[in-house]
VEXTIKOL-55203 format. One record per residue (C-alpha): x, y, z. Coordinates in steps of 0.2 Angstrom, whole numbers, plus 5000, padded with zeros to 4 digits. Layout:
! VEXTIKOL-55203
XYZ;...
! end
This chain:
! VEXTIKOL-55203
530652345053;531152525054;531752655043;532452815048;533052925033;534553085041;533653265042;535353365041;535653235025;533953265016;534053465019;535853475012;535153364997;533653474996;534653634998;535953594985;534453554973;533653704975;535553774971;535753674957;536053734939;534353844937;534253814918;534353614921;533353624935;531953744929;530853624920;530653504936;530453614948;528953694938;528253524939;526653484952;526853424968;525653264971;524853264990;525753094992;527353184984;527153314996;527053175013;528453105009;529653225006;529053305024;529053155034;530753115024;531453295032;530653265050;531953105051;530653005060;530552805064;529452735050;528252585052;527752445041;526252535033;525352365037;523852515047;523552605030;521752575027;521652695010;521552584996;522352684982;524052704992;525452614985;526352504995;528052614993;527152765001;526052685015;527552695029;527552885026;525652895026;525652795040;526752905050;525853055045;524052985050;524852945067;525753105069;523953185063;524653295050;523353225037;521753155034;520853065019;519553095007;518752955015;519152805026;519652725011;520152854999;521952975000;522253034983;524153034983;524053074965;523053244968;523853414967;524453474984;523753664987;524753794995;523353815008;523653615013;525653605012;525553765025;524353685036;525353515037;527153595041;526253685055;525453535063;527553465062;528053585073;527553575091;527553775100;526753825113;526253985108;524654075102;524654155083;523454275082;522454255065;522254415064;524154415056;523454375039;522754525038;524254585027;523454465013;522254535003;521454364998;521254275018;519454265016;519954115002;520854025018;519753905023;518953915042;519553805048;521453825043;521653975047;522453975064;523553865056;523753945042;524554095055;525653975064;526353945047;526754135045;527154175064;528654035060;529054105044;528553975033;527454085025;528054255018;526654285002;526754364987;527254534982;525554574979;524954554997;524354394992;524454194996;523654134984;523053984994;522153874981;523653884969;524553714966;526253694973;527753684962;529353584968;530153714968;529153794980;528953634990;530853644992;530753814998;529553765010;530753605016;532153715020;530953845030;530353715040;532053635045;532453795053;530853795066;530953605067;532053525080;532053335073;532053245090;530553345096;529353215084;530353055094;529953095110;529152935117;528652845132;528652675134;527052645146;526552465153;524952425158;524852275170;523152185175;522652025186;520751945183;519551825194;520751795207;519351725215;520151755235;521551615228;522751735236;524051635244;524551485232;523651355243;522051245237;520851245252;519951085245;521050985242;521951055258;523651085251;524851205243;524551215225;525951315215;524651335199;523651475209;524051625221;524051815219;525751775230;526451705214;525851845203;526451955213;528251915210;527651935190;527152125195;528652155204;529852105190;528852195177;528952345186;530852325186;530952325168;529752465167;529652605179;528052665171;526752545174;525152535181;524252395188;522652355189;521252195191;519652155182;518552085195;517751945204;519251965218;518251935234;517251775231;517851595223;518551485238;518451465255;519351615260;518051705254;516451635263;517551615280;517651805279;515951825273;515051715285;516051645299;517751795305;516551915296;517052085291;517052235304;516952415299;518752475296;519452305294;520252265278;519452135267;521151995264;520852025245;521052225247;522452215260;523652095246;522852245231;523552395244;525152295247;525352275228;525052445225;523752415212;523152585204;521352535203;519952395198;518252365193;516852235198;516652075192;514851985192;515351885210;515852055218;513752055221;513651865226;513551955244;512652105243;512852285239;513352335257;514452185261;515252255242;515352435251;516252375267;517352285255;517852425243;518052575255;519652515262;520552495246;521652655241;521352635222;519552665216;518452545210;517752595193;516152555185;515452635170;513752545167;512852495185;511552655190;510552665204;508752605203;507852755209;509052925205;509352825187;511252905189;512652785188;513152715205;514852705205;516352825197;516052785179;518052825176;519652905184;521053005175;522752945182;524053085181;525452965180;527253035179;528352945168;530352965159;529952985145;531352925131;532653065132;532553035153;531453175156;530053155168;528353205160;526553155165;525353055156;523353055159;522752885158;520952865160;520252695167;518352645166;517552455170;516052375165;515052225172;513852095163;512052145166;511651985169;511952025189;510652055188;509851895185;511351805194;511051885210;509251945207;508951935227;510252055231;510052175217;508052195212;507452355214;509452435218;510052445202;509952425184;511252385171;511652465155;512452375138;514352375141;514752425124;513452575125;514352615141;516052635137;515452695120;514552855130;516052845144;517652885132;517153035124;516853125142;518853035145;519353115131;518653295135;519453265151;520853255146;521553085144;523053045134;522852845134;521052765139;520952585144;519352485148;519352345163;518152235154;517352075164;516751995150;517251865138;517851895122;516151865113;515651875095;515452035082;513952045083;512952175094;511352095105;511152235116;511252185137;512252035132;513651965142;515251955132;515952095124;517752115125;517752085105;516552235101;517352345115;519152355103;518052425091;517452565099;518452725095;519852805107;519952645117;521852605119;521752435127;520852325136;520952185152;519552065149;519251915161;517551835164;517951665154;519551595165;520351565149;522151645143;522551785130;523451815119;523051635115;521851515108;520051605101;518651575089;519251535071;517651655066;518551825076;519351945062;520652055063;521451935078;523351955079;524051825092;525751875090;525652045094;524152035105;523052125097;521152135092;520652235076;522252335084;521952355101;523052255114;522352155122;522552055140;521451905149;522551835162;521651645166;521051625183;521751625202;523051715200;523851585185;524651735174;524851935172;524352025157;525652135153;525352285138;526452385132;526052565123;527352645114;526852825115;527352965101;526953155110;526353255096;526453425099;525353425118;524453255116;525153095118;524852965105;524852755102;526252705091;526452545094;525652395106;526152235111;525152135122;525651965131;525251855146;526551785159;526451625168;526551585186;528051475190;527751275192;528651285210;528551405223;530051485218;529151645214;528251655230;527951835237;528051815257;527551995260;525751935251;525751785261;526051865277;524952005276;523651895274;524251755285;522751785300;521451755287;522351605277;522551505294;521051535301;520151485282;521151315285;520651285302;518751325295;518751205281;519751055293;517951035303;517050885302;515450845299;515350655295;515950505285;515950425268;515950265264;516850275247;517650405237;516850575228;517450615213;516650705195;517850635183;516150565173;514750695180;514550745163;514250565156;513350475168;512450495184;513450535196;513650545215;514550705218;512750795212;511850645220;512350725236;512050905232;510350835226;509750745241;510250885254;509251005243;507650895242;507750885262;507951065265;506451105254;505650975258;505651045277;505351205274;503751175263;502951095277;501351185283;501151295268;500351275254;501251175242;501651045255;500950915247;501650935230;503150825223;504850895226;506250865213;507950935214;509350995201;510951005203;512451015191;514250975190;515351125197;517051055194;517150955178;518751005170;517951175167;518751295153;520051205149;520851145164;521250965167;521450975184;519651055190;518750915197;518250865214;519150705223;518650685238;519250505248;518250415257;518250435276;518150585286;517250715278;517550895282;516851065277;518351075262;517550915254;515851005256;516551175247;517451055233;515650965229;514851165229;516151295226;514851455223;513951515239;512451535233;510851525243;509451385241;508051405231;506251325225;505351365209;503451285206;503351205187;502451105177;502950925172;503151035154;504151135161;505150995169;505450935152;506051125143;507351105158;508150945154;508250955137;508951145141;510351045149;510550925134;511351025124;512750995133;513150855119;513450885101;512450795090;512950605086;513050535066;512350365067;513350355050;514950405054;516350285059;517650405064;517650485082;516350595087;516650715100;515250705114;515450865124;515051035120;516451115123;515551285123;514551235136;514851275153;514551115165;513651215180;512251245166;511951055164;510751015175;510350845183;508450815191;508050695201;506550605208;506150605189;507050465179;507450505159;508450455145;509450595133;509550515116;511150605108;510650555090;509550715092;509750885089;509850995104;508151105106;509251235112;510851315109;512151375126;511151515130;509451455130;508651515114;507851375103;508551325089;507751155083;505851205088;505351015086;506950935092;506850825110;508150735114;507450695133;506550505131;505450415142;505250555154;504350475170;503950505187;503450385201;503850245187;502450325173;502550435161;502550625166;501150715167;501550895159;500150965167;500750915184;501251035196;503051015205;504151115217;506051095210;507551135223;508951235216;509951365219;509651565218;510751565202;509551475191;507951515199;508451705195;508751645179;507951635163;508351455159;507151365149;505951275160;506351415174;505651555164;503851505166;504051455185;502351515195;503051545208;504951565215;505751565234;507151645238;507751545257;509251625266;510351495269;511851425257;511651275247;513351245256;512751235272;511051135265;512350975263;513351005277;511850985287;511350855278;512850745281;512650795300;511150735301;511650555292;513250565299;514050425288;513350435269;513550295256;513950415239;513050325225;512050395212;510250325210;510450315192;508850415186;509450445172;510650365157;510950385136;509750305124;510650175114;512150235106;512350165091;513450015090;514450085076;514850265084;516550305091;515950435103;517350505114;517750645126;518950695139;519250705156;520450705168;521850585169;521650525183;519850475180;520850295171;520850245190;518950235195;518350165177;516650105181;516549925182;514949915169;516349925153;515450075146;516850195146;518450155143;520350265142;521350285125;522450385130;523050575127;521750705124;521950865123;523251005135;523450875148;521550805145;521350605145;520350555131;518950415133;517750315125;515850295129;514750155125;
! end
């Protein structure tokens, strides 16, 4: 992959040239020297380590010349015509061959330009040369003409370039252009509080999760890399258990450390940013949180609501002291910046109206890196929370990661947001994708899963160019967790010890009894009593709290949707819970997020927009196919499919959907929701209903939500709704009530989709779904009727 040509060899070869038989060698070394000529032959002499030229971007470079290019561009001792034009054919000028051999050499000292006065033709010296131009001379590269000139436009002969080559050797030490640095970048994402490797649901160790087990991932990195930093990309203090005990039951006292900011100081992590659930509680809950950690929290696009300034520090510049590749130690400014998705602000409108506001991300860190820069930093990295996205720009949306490379002077990136793995699997339609090397249109990139499943590790080779500090090379990559617990860290686990045990001694209460088991294996394709529950303890709560005012008498439905449902691509993310004893684990493993209950007032129109929102959870089924046809949506996420009861309905799949993921229409005239009714007759859109639901959607801008009349914001969780609910039934028989089912499939359809595999077990009796076998990673696939 490399090329490295000898310096001593090429000036002996150059020198003896220039010795040669001056009759033989007269008529060459009158000849012109080309500006791609002229590149080569100095990156040849500086006897530096060529790339593959695969960066060229000019379009009338031949391939034979691109490494040299390459290296020039990187060691900024050229520029083009154009982004696409070089002109390696054009004659070089003295002027230019002067100004590149002094961007070679690397001095600390000033050159005053006033040392060109001894030419009587400087004024011809462009402006912007010229303090170049005196380096050149202050090095003696330079001498002039006998006529007190320079001649700066004239056309360089080879001769003279030769002359030039052997001047330049003596004031240039070749290892002064290989000085490098080998810097790592290591970053964590959504840990979600799964800080020891133990699944509070299911109330056991799990070795697939745990910032414990990541740990041990940090720790060895370091060893193979003394210069590293680490960092995390978010939603670290909300997502199990842990989180709400600390939030709500052994809450947080001033001075006391928040367990997901003890394990960060313990790790020595060198800073982070917020992910969306870092608000889920509040903005002062997040400041008792954050003021005990000793790295900063950065964010870059969240300003205040009344002073309009941004909130939080928009970036930091790291002085990090490296060795660089001849053992020397040397510092490098890395400057760190974060950005949320401004949909907080819809997410967790209760906590946030009238607080703050939230710019575009990529507006943000496109206005954040040139102040970096000015600053001083060497290598810039952006903490995204946010998914990969698309290439193209909607300004305010939520996943950016993918636009973000493409702003200018960023040097890498941790995304996180989705709970999904790169390098790895993305969209066929993203350009300029390089799995292999991690890259996206040539920035590394990391997103490390979820819960503490794998590091992203990114490493910058780093070329020092005279004082600055340049990327070379990247390579970007993810590491697993171990499978066991081999890897465990015990200092993590031990720091964090008082809070983990108290958490499990939380979720061990009981509030009652079920009468069979609870599971989601098939919420996404039939009714399904894991929402039933969720649903029914929603419609009480409401229904209570409505009594006495003034929507007392109208009709209360409630939506509810399936949280755990093999979500992003993990086979085993979905709720079992046995029958028996039911504690407050089982209630956190039917309702993970801790949001707080909710009622919006729509019409029986507005009920409608809703479900067939939610319907585009399936694709679209071909009558006339015979082949299988996938039934899921696989970009749809299943806490946005919404089931309503106290209405019953049928979803006719045959359809198109009204509505694409994020709720804009896209078939104005589709309707896959059939044979809407309520109280057993058709719906009347005009009638008015109170629907129970969480502080998620009703903050939301979810077709059928969007025109709510009015909206109630209540205090207490949704969590808490069904473990009061159960207390107050005290044994529950889980069965859905089946308001709602497929239209007719058609006969001659193979529609499929995937599950768990465990889900083989508890087939419904009816015959409508049945197992085939292997899906896909580690899914079961199934067939539906």
């Amino acid at each position: 992959m490399w090329k490295k040509v000898s310096a001593s060899a090429l000036a002996l070869s150059l020198a003896v040239s220039g010795m040669a038989g001056v009759e033989q060698a007269a008529a060459a070394n009158n000849q012109d020297v080309t500006r791609g000529e002229y590149v080569k032959t100095i990156i040849e002499a500086m006897g530096v380590e060529l790339g593959t030229g695969k960066s060229v971007t000019f379009k009338d470079v031949p391939d034979s010349l691109k490494p040299y290019i390459e290296k020039a561009l990187e060691l900024k001792l050229i520029t083009g015509k154009s982004s696409t034009v070089f002109a390696p054919n054009e004659r070089l000028t003295r002027e230019h061959a002067f100004v590149i051999v002094s961007k070679a050499v690397a001095s600390d000292k000033t050159y005053a330009e006033d040392t060109l006065d001894k030419f009587n033709d400087k004024n011809k010296i462009g402006k912007e040369n010229r303090s170049l131009i005196a380096k050149a001379v202050g090095l003696g590269f330079l001498n002039g003409y006998p006529d007190k000139t320079m001649k700066p436009a004239n056309v360089v002969s080879k001769h003279e370039m030769n002359t030039i080559v052997q001047r330049f050797l003596k004031a240039y030490k070749p290892a002064q252009a290989n000085t490098t640095v080998s810097l790592r970048i290591l970053g964590t994402s959504d840990i979600h509080t799964n800080i020891v490797n133990y699944d509070y649901y299911k109330d056991t160790e799990s070795n697939s999760l745990g910032l414990a087990k990541t740990a041990t991932l940090v720790k060895n990195a370091r060893k193979e890399n003394s210069n590293t930093l680490l960092f995390d990309n978010g939603d670290a203090i909300q997502g199990t258990p842990l989180g709400s005990y600390k939030q709500a039951v052994d809450k947080l006292v001033d001075g006391e450390e928040h367990p997901s900011v003890t394990a960060m100081n313990l790790l020595k992590y060198d800073g982070a940013t917020f992910g969306n659930h870092e608000f889920n509680y509040g903005l002062d809950y997040l400041n008792e949180v954050t003021d005990d950690a000793n790295f900063p929290y950065l964010n870059a696009n969240i300003r205040d609501a009344a002073t309009k300034k941004l909130k939080y520090t928009p970036y930091v510049l790291i002085d990090k002291e490296v060795v660089d590749s001849k053992g020397k130690k040397t510092t490098i400014k890395v400057g760190v910046t974060g950005i949320v998705p401004p949909q907080i602000l819809k997410w967790d409108k209760s906590h946030l109206e009238g607080k703050v506001t939230v710019d575009d991300s990529v507006q943000a860190v496109e206005a954040v890196v040139p102040e970096m820069q000015k600053a001083g930093a060497d290598v810039i990295v952006v903490l995204s929370h946010s998914g990969l996205g698309n290439m193209t720009h909607e300004a305010g949306e939520e996943d950016v990661t993918y636009l973000l490379t493409k702003v200018k002077g960023v040097d890498a990136i941790i995304t996180g947001h989705a709970h999904q793995v790169f390098p790895g699997k993305v969209d066929a339609s993203l350009t300029n994708v390089d799995v292999e090397k991690g890259t996206i249109n040539g920035v590394p990139v990391v997103m490390p899963g979820k819960f503490g499943s794998h590091l992203g590790v990114i490493d910058l080779e780093l070329v020092k160019k005279g004082n600055e500090w340049d990327v070379a090379e990247s390579q970007a990559e993810v590491r697993a967790i171990a499978k066991d617990a081999t890897d465990l860290d015990q200092t993590v686990v031990k720091a964090v010890k008082e809070a983990h045990d108290g958490t499990i001694k939380y979720v061990r209460q009981a509030v009652g009894t079920s009468t069979a088991d609870i599971h989601s294996y098939f919420s996404q394709v039939q009714d399904d009593p894991s929402i039933q529950i969720v649903t029914n303890a929603q419609t009480a709560y409401v229904q209570a709290k409505l009594k006495g005012t003034a929507y007392e008498k109208l009709a209360v439905l409630s939506a509810g949707a399936p949280f755990k449902a093999g979500t992003r691509s993990d086979p085993e993310y979905y709720t079992f819970v046995p029958k028996g004893e039911l504690a407050i684990k089982n209630v956190a493993d039917l309702y993970l997020y801790d949001n707080t209950l909710s009622m919006v007032k729509v019409t029986g129109a507005d009920v409608k927009e809703w479900l067939e929102m939610s319907a585009g959870q399936f694709n679209q089924i071909d009558a006339t196919k015979t082949g299988e046809q996938q039934l899921i949506n696989s970009e749809y996420r299943s806490y946005n499919y919404d089931v309503i009861d106290g209405v019953t309905y049928e979803i006719d799949v045959t359809q198109p959907a009204k509505y694409d993921v994020e709720g804009k229409v896209k078939n104005e005239s589709a309707s896959r929701i059939k044979n809407l009714q309520y109280n057993g007759k058709p719906i009347d859109l005009k009638q008015e209903f109170i629907v129970a639901t969480n502080n998620y959607r009703a903050n939301g801008t979810f077709p059928g939500v969007r025109n709510a009349t009015a909206i109630e914001i209540y205090p207490d969780e949704n969590r808490q709704a069904i473990i009061d609910y159960i207390l107050a039934e005290k044994t529950i028989d889980p069965s859905a009530d089946g308001n709602w089912k497929f239209a007719t499939i058609p006969a001659n359809a193979q529609v499929v989709f995937e599950s768990s595999k465990k889900a083989e077990k508890v087939i419904p009796a009816n015959g409508s779904i049945k197992y085939l076998g292997e899906g896909t990673d580690g899914f079961g696939k199934y067939s539906l009727k």
